[in-house]
C-alpha positions as CSV (number, residue, x, y, z in Angstrom):
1,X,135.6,-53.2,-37.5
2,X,136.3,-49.4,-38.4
3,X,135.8,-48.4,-34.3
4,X,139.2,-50.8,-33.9
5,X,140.8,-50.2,-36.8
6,X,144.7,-49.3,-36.2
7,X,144.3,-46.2,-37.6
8,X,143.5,-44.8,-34.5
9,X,145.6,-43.3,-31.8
10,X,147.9,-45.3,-29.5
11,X,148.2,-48.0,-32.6
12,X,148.1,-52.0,-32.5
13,X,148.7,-52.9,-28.9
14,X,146.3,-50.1,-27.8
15,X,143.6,-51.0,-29.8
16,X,144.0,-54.7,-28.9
17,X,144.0,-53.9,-25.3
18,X,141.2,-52.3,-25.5
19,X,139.0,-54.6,-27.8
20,X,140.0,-57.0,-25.3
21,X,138.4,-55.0,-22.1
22,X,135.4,-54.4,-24.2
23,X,135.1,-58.1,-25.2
24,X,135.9,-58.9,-21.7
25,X,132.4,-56.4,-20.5
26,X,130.4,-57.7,-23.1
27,X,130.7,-61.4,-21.7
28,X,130.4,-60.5,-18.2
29,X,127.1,-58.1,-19.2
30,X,125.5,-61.0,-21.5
31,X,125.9,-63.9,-18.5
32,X,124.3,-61.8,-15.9
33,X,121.3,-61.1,-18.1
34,X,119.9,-64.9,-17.2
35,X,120.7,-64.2,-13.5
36,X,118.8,-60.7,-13.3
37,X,116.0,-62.3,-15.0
38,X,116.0,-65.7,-12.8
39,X,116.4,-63.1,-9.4
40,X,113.2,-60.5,-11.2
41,X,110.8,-63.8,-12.3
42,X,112.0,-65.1,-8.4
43,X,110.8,-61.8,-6.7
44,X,107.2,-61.6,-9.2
45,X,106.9,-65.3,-8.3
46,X,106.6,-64.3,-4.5
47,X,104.6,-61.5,-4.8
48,X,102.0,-63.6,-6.4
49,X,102.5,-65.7,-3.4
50,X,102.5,-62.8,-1.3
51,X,99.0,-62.0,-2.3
52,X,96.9,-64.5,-3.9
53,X,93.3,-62.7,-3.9
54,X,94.3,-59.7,-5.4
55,X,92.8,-60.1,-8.6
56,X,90.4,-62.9,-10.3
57,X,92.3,-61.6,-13.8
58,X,95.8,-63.2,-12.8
59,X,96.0,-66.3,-15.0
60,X,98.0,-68.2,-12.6
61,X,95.5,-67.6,-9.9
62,X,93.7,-71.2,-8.8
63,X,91.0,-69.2,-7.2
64,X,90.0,-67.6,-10.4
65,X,86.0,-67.7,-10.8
66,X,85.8,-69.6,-7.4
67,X,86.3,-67.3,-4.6
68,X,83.5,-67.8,-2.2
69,X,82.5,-65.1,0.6
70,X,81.0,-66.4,3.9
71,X,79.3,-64.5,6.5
72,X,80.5,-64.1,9.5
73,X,76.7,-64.8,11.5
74,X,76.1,-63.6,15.0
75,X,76.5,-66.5,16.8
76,X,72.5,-67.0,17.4
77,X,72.1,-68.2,13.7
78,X,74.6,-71.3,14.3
79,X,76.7,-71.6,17.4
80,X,74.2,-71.0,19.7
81,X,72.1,-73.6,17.8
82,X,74.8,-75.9,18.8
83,X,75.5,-75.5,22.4
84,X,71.5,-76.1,22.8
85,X,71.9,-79.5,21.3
86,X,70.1,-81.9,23.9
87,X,66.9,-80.2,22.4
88,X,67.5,-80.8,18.6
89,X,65.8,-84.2,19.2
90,X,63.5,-86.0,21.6
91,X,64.9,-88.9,20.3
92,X,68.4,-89.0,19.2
93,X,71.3,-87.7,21.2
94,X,72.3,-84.7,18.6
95,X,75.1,-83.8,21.2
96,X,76.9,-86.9,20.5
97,X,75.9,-87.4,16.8
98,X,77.1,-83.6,15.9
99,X,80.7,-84.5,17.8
100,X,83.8,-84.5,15.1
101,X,82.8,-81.6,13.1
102,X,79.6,-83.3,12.4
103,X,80.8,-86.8,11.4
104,X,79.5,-88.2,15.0
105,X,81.2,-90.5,17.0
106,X,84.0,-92.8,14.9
107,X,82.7,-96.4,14.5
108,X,84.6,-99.0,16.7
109,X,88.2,-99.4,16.3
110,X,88.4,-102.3,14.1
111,X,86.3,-101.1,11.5
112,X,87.7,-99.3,8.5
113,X,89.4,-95.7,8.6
114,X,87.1,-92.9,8.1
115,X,83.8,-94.3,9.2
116,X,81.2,-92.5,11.6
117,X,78.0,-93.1,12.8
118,X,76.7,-89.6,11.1
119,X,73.3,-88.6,11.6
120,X,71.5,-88.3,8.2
121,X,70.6,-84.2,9.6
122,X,73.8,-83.0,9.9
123,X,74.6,-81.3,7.1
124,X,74.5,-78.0,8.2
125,X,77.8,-78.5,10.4
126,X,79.8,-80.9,8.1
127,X,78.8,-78.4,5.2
128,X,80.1,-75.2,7.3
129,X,83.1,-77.5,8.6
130,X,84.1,-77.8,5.1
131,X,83.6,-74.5,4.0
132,X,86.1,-73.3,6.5
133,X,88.6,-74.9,4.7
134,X,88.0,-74.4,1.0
135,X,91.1,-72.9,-0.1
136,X,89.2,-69.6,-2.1
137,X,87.6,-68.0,0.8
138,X,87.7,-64.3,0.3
139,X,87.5,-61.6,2.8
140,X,86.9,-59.3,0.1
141,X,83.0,-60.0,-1.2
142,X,84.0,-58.0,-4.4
143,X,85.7,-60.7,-5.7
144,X,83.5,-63.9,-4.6
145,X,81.8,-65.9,-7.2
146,X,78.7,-66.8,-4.6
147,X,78.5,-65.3,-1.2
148,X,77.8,-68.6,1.7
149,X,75.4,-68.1,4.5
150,X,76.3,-70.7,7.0
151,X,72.8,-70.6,9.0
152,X,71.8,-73.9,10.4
153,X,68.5,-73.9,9.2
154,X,67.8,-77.6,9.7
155,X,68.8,-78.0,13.3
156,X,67.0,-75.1,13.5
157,X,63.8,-76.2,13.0
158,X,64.5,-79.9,14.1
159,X,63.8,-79.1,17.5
160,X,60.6,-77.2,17.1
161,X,58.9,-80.1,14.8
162,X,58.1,-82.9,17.3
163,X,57.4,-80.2,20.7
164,X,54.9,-77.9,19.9
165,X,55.9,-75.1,19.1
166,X,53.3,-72.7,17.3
167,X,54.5,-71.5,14.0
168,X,55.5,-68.0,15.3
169,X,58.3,-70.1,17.3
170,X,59.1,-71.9,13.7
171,X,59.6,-69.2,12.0
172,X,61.6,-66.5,14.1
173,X,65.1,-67.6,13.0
174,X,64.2,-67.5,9.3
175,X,62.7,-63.9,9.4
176,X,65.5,-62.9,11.3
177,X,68.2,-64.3,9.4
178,X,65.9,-62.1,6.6
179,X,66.2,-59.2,8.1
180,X,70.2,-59.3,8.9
181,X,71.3,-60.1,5.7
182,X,69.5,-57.3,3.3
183,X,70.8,-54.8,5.9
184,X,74.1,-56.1,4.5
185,X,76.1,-54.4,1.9
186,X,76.9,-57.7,0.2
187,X,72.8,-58.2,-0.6
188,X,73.1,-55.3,-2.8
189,X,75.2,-56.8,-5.2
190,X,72.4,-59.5,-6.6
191,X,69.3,-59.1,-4.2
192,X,70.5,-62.4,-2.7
193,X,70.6,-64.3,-5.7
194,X,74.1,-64.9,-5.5
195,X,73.6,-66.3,-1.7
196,X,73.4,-69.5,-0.6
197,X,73.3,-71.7,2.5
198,X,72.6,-75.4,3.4
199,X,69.3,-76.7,5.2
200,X,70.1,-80.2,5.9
201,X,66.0,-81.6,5.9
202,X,64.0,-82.0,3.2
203,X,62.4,-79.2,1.5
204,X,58.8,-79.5,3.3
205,X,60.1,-78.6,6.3
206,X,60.7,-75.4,5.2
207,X,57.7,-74.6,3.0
208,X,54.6,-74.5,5.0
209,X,51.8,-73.2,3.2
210,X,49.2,-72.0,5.9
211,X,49.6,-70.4,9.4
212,X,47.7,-73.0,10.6
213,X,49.3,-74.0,14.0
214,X,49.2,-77.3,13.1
215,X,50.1,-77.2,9.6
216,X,54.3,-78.6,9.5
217,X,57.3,-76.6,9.3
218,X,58.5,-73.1,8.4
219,X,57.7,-71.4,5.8
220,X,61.7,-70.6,5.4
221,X,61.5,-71.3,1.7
222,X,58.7,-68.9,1.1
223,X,60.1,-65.8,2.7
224,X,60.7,-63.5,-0.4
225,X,64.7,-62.6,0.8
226,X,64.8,-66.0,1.6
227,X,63.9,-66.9,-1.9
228,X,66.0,-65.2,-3.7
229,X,68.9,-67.3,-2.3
230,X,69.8,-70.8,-3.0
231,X,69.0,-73.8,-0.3
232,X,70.9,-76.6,-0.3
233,X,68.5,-79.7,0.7
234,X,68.8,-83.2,0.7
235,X,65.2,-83.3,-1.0
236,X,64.1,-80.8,-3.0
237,X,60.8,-79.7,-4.4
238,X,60.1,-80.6,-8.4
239,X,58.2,-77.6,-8.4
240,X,60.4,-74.7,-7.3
241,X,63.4,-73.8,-8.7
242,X,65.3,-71.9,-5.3
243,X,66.4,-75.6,-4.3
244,X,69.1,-77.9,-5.4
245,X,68.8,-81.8,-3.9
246,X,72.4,-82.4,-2.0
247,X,73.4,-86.3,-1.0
248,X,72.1,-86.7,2.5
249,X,75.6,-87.4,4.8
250,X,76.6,-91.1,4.4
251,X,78.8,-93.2,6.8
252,X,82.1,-92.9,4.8
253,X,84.3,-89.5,5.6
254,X,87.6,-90.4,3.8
255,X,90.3,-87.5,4.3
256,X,93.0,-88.5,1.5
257,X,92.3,-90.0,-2.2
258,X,93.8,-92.9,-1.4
259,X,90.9,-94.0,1.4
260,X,88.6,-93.5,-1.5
261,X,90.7,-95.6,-3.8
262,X,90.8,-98.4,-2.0
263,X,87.5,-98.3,-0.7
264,X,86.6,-97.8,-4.4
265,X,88.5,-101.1,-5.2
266,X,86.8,-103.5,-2.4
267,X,83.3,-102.5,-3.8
268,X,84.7,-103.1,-6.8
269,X,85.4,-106.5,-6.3
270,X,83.6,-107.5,-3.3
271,X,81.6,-111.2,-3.8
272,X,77.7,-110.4,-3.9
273,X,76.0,-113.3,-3.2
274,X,72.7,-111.5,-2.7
275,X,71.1,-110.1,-6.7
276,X,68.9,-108.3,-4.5
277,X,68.4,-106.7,-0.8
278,X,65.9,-104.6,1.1
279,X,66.6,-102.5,4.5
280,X,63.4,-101.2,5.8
281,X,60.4,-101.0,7.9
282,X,56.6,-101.3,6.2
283,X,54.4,-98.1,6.6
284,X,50.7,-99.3,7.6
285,X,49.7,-96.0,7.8
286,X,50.4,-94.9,3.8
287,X,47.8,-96.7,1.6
288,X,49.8,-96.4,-1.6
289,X,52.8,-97.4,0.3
290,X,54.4,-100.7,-1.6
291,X,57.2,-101.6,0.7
292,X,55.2,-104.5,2.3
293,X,54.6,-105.8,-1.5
294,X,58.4,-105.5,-1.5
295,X,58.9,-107.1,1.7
296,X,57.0,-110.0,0.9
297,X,58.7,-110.8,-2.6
298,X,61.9,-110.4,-0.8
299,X,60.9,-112.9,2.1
300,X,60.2,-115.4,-0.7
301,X,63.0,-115.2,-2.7
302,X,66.1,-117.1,-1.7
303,X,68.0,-114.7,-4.2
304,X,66.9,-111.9,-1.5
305,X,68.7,-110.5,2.1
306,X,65.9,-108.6,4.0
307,X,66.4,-106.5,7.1
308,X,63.2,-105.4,8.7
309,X,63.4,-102.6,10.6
310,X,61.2,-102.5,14.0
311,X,61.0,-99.9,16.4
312,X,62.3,-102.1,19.0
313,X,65.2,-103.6,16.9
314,X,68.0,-101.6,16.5
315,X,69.5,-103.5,13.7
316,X,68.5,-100.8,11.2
317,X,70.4,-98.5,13.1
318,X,73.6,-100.0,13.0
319,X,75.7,-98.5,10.0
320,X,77.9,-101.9,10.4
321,X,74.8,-104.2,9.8
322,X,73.5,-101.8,6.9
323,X,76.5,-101.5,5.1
324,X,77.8,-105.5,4.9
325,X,73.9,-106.1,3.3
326,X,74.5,-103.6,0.8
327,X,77.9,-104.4,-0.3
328,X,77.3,-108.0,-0.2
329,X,73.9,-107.4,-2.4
330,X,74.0,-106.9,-6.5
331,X,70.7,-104.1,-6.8
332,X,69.4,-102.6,-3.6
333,X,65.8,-101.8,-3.6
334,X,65.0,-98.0,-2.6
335,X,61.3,-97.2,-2.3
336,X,59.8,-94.1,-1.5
337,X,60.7,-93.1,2.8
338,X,58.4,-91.4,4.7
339,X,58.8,-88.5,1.9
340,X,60.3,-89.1,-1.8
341,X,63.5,-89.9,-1.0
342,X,66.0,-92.0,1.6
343,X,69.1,-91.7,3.0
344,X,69.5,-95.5,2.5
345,X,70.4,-94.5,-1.5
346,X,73.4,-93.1,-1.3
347,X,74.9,-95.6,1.7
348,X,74.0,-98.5,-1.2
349,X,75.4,-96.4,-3.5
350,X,78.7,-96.0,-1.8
351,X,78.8,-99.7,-0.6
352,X,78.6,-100.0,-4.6
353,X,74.9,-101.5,-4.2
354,X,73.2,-100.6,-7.5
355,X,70.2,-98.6,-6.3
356,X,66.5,-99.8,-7.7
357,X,64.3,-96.8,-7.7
358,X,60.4,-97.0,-8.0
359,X,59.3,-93.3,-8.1
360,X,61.3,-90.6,-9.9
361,X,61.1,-88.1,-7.1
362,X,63.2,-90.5,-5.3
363,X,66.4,-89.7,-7.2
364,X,65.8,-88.4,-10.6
365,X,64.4,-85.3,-10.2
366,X,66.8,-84.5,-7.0
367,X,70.5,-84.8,-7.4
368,X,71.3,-83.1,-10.3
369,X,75.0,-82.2,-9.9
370,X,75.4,-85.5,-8.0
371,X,74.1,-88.4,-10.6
372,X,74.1,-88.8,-14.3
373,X,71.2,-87.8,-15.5
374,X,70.9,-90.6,-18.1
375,X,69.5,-92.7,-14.8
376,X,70.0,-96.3,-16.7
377,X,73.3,-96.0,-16.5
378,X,73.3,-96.4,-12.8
379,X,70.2,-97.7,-12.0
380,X,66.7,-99.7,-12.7
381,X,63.2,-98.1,-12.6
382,X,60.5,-99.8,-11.9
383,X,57.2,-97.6,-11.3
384,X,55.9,-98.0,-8.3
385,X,52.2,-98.7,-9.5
386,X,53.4,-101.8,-11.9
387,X,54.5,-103.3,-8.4
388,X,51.2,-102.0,-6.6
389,X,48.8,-103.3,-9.4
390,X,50.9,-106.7,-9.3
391,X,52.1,-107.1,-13.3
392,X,55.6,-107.3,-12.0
393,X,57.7,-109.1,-9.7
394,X,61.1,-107.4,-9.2
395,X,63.5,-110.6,-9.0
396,X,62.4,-111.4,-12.5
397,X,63.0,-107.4,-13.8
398,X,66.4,-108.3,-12.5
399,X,66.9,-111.5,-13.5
400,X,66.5,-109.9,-16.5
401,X,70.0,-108.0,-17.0
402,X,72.7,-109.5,-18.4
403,X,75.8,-110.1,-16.6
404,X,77.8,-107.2,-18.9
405,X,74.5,-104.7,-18.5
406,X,74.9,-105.5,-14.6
407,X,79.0,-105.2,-14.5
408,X,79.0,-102.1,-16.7
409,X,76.2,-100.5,-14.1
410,X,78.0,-101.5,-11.1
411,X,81.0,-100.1,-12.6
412,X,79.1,-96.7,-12.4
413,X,78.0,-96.7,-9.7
414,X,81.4,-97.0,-7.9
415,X,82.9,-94.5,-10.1
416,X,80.1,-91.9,-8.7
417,X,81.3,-93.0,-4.5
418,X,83.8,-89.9,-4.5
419,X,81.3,-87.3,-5.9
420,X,78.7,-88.6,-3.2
421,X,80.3,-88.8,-0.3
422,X,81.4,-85.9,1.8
423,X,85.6,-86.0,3.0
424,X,86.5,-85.3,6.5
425,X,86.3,-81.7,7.6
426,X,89.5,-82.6,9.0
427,X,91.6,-83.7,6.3
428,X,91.8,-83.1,2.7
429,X,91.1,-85.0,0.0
430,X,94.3,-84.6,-3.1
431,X,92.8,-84.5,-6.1
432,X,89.1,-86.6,-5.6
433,X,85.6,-84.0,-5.4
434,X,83.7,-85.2,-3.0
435,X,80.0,-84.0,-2.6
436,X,80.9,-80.8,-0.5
437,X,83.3,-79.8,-4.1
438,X,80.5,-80.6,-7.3
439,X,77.7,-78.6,-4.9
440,X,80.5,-75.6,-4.5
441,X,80.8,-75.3,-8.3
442,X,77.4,-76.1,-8.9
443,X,76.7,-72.9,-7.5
444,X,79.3,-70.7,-8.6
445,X,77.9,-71.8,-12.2
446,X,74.6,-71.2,-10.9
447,X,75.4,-67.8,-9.7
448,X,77.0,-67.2,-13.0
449,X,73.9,-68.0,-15.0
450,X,71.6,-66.1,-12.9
451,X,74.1,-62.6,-13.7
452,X,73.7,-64.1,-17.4
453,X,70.2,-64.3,-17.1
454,X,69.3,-61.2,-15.4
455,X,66.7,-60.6,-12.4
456,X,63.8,-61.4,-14.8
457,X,65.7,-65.0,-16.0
458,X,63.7,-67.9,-14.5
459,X,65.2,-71.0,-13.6
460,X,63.8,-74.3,-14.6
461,X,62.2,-76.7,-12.2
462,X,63.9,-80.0,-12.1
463,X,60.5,-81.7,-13.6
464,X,62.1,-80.9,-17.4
465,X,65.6,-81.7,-15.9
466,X,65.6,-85.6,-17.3
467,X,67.9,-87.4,-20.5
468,X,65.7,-86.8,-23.3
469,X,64.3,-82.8,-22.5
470,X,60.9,-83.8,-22.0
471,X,58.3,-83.6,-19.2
472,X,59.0,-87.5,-19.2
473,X,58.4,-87.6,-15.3
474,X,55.8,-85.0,-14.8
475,X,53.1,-88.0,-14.1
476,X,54.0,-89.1,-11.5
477,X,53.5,-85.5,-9.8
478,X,50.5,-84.6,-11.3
479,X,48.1,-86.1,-8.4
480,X,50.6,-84.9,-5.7
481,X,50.4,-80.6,-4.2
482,X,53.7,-78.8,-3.9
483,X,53.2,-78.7,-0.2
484,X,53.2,-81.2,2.8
């Protein structure tokens, strides 16, 4: 090289002395370039760590697109609710059912891990228990994808339904709620429309049409703030859109995948001696009711386990006794409760009961994040007016499935248990999304499509939400009003 050559001053041994320190610098300088950049990619690893919600546009950031913002509520809309418990019912003990974030007491020691006694309206604390520990809360509503409201509407109400209060009473909570949250900077943003909250009850508690003291309900729902937000419900109405059906709160809390897994694997292979089983009580006071036609097939069907539930039996409030008919039964027969739909689905469901539905408004037109919508492939349908006009019987509909049809619905059915159930507020599930997860990102995508749409984008009602497009169910509401 013509910078070494011996040409220069000082001659051979200088220049090889000093080719040799420069040689000796340029090794040193090359290996500490991977150790500066190991030490710089350290110190940008931990300032990520450092602060994880400042930005959605970091591509390493989990909690991209899922941020959620909750309200912090003066303690009237919730707490307060709570500590008043010995009035949420004149005939359940709320205080003891609302114990363990919501899951109620644990059932007896020698049953299975993660099993409660949970009352089938307490979604509005499990929901809010969860919350508190979804790993994307924000402090900083800029950056949420949906903002959560975590108002106890349905214990709200629950204790003014049954004691006469006049609908002034009913409705205070809601209007005030109203009235705190668009003097809020965050109801700028969308209006609302990128609010939600849970109101563990069916829909027509909330959407009472009159003020007729002794019409039922609030009118919650038909508030116009309160509309523009989104109610989680565990029955919604076919005919409005500012609903989405939830799973009602089963017995089964599990707080690690592995619970799920191996609950998963005994209703996988539990022996079902029973093809089909009914839990239930008639209704002699509902004329198009069919449960005592069901009843009545059952009784005479050795292929049938029946539990009739009596006012003065508690048998039907056991969760032991309900759960070991369902998971010992093949198809589990789910008429219409006292409105379209029944808790008693989903504990079949996740005792890995195939459900047998006889109205669509019992499941079909409900739980859209939750099932499939192509229904076969979990369940049968039999309308409810083939069974009332006697053309069928339903031990011969199911007689009627082969024994791959009936293993590859089964199979379904338990592969759905994780996204139904709802995990321990407690604990925390691995990698499983339970029911509390595909209702989160139901309504971030929700959200998202409403800031697609625009305020003048309207939202379908569940009525064209079925596997082929069409109106296909719309029937079988026409005689019925969208009110109670």
């Amino acid at each position: 090289m013509e910078r070494l050559s011996t040409k220069r001053r000082g001659g051979p041994a200088s220049a090889t002395a000093a080719f040799a320190a420069r040689h000796c610098v340029s090794i040193v300088y090359y290996a500490l370039i991977p150790l500066i950049l190991t030490i710089w990619l350290v110190i940008l690893h931990l300032t990520r760590q450092a602060w994880p919600t400042s930005s959605q546009s970091h591509s390493g950031d989990p909690c991209s697109g899922r941020y959620i913002y909750m309200h912090d509520l003066p303690s009237r809309f919730n707490a307060d609710i709570l500590r008043d418990c010995r009035a949420l019912s004149p005939w359940t003990d709320m205080c003891l059912f609302l114990s363990n974030s919501g899951l109620g007491p644990p059932l007896p020691e020698n049953h299975r891990h993660g099993w409660y006694a949970t009352n089938q309206f307490s979604l509005d604390l499990i929901f809010h228990n969860r919350m508190k520990q979804y790993p994307c809360l924000t402090p900083n509503s800029s950056l949420a994808s949906a903002v959560f409201v975590p108002f106890y509407a349905g214990l709200d109400i629950g204790h003014h339904l049954w004691t006469g209060s006049n609908v002034s009473a009913r409705d205070a909570s809601g209007l005030d709620l109203a009235r705190w949250l668009t003097s809020r900077p965050e109801w700028a943003a969308m209006g609302g429309r990128d609010h939600f909250f849970v109101a563990g009850r069916i829909t027509w508690d909330f959407r009472r049409q009159t003020e007729a003291e002794s019409d039922w309900g609030s009118k919650l729902l038909l508030l116009p703030a309160i509309a523009n937000m989104t109610a989680l419900v565990i029955e919604s109405s076919p005919w409005h859109a500012n609903d989405v059906g939830v799973p009602y709160p089963s017995y089964f809390h599990p707080g690690s995948d592995a619970e799920v897994a191996a609950w998963q694997g005994r209703a996988r292979w539990r022996r079902r001696p029973w093809l089909f089983s009914f839990v239930g009580g008639a209704r002699p006071n509902r004329t198009d009711d069919i449960r005592e036609m069901l009843m009545s097939q059952c009784r005479a069907s050795a292929r049938c386990a029946l539990v009739e539930c009596r006012k003065s039996d508690p048998t039907c409030h056991s969760p032991e006794r309900v759960m070991r008919v369902f998971e010992r039964s093949v198809f589990c027969l789910q008429p219409q409760g006292d409105s379209y739909t029944r808790r008693s689905a989903f504990d079949s469901m996740v005792a890995g009961c195939v459900p047998v539905f006889f109205h669509p408004g019992s499941a079909y037109v409900q739980y859209r994040w939750h099932l499939p919508r192509h229904y076969s492939e979990y369940s049968v349908f039999i309308p409810e007016e083939e069974v009332r006009q006697g053309r069928v019987r339903v031990e011969e509909v199911l007689m009627g499935f082969g024994e791959s049809q009936v293993r590859r619905m089964r199979e379904r059915v338990v592969g759905l248990i994780p996204g139904l159930i709802y995990g321990d507020p407690k604990r925390r599930m691995e990698s499983m999304k339970d029911a509390f997860d595909v209702a989160v990102e139901g309504i971030i995508e929700r959200v998202a499509n409403r800031m697609r749409k625009g305020e003048d984008g309207e939202e379908e009602n569940t009525l064209t939400l079925n596997s082929d497009g069409k109106n296909q169910w719309e029937h079988f509401f026409s005689m019925a009003m969208p009110g109670k």
